[in-house]
N, C-alpha and C positions, 0 to 999 in steps of 0.2 A: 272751873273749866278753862278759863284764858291760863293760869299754871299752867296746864295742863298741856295745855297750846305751845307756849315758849318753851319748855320741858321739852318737849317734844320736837321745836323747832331747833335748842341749842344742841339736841343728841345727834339730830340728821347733820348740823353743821358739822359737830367733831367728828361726825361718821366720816365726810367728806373730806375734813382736814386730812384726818389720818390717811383716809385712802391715796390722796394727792402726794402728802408725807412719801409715802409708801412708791410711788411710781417713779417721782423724783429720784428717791437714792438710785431705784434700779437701772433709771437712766443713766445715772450716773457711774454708777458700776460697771454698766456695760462701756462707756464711755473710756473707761478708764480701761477696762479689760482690753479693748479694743486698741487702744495709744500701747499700752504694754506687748500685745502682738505685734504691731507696728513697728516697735522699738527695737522689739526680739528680732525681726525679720532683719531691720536695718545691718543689726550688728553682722549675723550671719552674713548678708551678702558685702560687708566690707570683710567680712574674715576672707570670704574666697573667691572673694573680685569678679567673679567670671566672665574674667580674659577671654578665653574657649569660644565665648557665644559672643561676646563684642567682636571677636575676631570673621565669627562665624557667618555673623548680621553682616558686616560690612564688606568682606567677601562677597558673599552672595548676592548683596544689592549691586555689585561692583560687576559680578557674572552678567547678572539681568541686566544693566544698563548698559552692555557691551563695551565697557572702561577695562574690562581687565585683559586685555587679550593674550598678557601672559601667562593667567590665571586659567586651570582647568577643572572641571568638576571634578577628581581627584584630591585637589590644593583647597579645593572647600571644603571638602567632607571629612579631612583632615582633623579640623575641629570641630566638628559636627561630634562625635565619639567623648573627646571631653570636655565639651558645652554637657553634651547628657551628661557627663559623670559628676560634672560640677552641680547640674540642677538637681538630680538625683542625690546630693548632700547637702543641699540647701532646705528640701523639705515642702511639702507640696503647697501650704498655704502661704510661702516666702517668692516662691517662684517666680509670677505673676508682674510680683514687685520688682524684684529683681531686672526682669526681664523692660521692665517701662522705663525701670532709670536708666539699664543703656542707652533705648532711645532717647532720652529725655538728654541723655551726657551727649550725644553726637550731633541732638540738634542743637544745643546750645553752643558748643566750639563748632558748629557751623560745618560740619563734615558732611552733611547731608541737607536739603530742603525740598520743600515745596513735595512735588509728588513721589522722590524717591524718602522723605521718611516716610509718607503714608505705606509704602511698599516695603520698608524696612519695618517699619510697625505691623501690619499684615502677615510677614514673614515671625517675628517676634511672637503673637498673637498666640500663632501655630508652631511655635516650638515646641512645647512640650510633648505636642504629638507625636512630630516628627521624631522623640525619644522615649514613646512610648509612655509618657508620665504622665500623673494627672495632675493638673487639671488638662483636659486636652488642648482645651482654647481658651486663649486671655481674655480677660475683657480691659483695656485702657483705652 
């Protein structure tokens, strides 16, 4: 009966093993799957910069903050047409990304702070909508 016991205690163990085995890799795979999207998206959005929506962003936080007086909601929307065209080749799960590291690039050379990136992020957020793509709103 005690065989019987340990038998019985080292099969639930290897049960366990295996199933542990078993959740690990898939974490891991998804991990990996996940860094490989990452990496795809990265590439894409250095292939096609998108100037268009950097241009777009800074514009329009420029309108909003009453700095551009020689700028007219014409001269924004300008690039508004190939900011879509650009995110519209970049691919809907790339987008997102895309759209954070402009901000991320204009806070860091210091073109923007305090509460106009939050307002350029906001604006960023809601691009896609504003071009009809999904996803509609960012989350960063």
């Amino acid at each position: 009966m005690a065989r019987l016991a340990v038998v019985a205690a080292l099969f639930a163990a290897l049960v366990l093993i295996t199933d542990a085995h078993r959740t690990i890799i898939s974490a891991t795979n998804e991990i990996i799957d996940d860094n490989s999207k990452q990496q795809k998206c990265r590439m894409q959005i250095k292939r096609l910069k998108l100037t268009h929506c950097e241009q777009y962003l800074i514009e329009r936080e420029l309108l909003l903050l009453g700095h551009a007086l020689l700028l007219n909601q014409e001269q924004e929307e300008e690039h508004l047409k190939p900011c879509c065209d650009q995110m519209e080749k970049l691919g809907t799960k790339c987008r997102c990304m895309g759209l954070e590291q402009i901000v991320e690039q204009l806070r860091e050379q210091g073109e923007m702070q305090g509460e106009e990136v939050e307002d350029m992020e906001d604006c960023a957020r809601h691009l896609p909508s504003d071009c009809d793509l999904e996803p509609h709103t960012c989350k960063f």
